[in-house]
C-alpha positions as CSV (number, residue, x, y, z in Angstrom):
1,X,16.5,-5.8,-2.7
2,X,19.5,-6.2,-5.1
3,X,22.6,-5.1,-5.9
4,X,22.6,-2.6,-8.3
5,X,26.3,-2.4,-9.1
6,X,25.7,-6.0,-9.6
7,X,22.6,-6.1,-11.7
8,X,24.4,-3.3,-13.6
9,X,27.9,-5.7,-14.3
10,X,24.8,-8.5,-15.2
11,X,23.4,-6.2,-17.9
12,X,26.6,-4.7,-19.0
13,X,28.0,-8.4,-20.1
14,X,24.8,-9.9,-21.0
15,X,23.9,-7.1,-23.7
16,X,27.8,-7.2,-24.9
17,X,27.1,-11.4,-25.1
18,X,24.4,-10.1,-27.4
19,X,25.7,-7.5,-29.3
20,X,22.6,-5.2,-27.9
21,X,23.5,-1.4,-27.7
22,X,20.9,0.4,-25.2
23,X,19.2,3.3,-27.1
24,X,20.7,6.7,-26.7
25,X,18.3,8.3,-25.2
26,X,17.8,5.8,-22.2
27,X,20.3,6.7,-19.1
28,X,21.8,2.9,-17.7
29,X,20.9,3.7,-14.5
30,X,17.6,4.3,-15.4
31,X,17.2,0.8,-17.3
32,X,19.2,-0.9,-14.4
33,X,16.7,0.4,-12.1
34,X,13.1,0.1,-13.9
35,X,15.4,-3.8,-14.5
36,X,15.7,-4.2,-11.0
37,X,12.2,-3.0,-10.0
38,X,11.0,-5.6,-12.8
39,X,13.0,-8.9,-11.3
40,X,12.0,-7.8,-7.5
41,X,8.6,-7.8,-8.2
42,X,8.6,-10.8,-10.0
43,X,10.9,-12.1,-7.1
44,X,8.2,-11.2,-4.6
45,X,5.4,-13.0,-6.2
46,X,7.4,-16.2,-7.0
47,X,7.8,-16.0,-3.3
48,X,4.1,-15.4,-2.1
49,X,3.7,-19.0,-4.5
50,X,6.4,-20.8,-2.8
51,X,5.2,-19.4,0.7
52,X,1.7,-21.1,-0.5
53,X,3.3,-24.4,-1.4
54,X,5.6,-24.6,1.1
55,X,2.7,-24.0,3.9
56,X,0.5,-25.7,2.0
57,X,-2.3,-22.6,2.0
58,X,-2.5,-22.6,5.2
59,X,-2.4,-25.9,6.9
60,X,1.7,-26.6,6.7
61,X,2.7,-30.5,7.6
62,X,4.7,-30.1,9.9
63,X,6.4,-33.3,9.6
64,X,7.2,-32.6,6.3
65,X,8.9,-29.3,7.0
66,X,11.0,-31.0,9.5
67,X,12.0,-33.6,6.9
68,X,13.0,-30.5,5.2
69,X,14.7,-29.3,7.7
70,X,17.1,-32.0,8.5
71,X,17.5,-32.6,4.8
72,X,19.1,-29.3,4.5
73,X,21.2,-30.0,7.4
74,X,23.5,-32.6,5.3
């Protein structure tokens, strides 16, 4: 889950870098929340496709995951 203070300081400098002023009758917190619920779930689903890759749908190499592994050792 993310942090909405966060996500909110995100937005806040990222519309100013834009020069995009959020419509009156839309509350921040709303937008920072329907925002986060919009990244999460795309979050999730990039993760169910890296789960597939990474366990190769199913039948993981083993060997390769330790590869992996140590790699991220260094």
């Amino acid at each position: 889950m993310l942090d909405r203070a966060v996500v909110k300081e995100f937005l806040d400098t990222e519309l100013e870098d834009l020069e995009i002023e959020i419509p009156k009758d839309i509350k921040k917190e709303e937008l920072v929340e329907t925002f986060c619920q919009y990244v999460e779930t795309d979050y999730y689903e990039w993760l169910k496709e890296n789960f597939k890759s990474f366990f190769q749908h199913g039948s993981p190499s083993w060997e390769w995951i330790k590869e992996r592994i140590q790699q991220s050792k260094k």
